[in-house]
N, C-alpha and C positions, 0 to 999 in steps of 0.2 A: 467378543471378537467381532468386527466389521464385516460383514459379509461383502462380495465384489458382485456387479451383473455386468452382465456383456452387452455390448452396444456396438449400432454397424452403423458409423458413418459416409459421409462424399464428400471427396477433397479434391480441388484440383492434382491434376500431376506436378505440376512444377511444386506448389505447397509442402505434396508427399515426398517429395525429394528432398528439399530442404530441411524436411522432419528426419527423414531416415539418416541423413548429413549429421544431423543434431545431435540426434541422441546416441547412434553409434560411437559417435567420438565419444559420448560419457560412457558408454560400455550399459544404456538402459534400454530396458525392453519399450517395446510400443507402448503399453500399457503402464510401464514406469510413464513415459515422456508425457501422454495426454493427461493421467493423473497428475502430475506436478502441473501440466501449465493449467489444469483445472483450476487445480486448488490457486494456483497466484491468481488467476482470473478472477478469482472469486474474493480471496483477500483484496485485493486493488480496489475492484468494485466498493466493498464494505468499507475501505479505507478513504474511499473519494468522496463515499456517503456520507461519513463523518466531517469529512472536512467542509462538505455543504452547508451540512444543519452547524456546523460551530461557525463558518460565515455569516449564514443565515442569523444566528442567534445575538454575535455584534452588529448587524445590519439594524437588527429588531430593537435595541437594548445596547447601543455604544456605549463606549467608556465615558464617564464625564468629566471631565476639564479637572478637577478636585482629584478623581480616582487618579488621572495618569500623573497628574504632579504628586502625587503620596508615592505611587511606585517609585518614578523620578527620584525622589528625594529619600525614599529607601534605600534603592541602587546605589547613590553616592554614600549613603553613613556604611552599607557594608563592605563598597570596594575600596572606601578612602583608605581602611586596615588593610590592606593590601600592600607588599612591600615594592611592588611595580609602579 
């Protein structure tokens, strides 16, 4: 099981407002509200990272002329079977 620790942050008032705005209408505690926008925080983050290094990685290493005409000409042999 996860154990929880308490933590004191400083938030603008206007911020605090539109937090308490927020999560009251879902019916969650404070500690619901800041754990969920942690956790997306943190997902997005790792999900931006990734999208970096896979830019980064065709930046390094593009497709070559050969590759993208194979996929090309893959895509048509298996949509040509398509009754659309």
């Amino acid at each position: 099981m996860e154990t929880s620790t308490k933590v004191t942050i400083s938030l603008p008032v206007n911020v605090l407002k539109e937090i308490e705005t927020s999560r009251e209408s879902r019916g969650e505690s404070r500690s619901e509200f800041f754990r969920r926008a942690a956790e997306k925080l943190l997902r997005q983050e790792k999900e931006a990272e990734a999208v970096k290094r896979y830019i980064h990685g065709y930046t390094v290493l593009p497709e070559s002329a050969e590759e993208v005409e194979a996929v090309y000409q893959a895509g048509i042999s298996v949509l040509s079977g398509e009754p659309w």
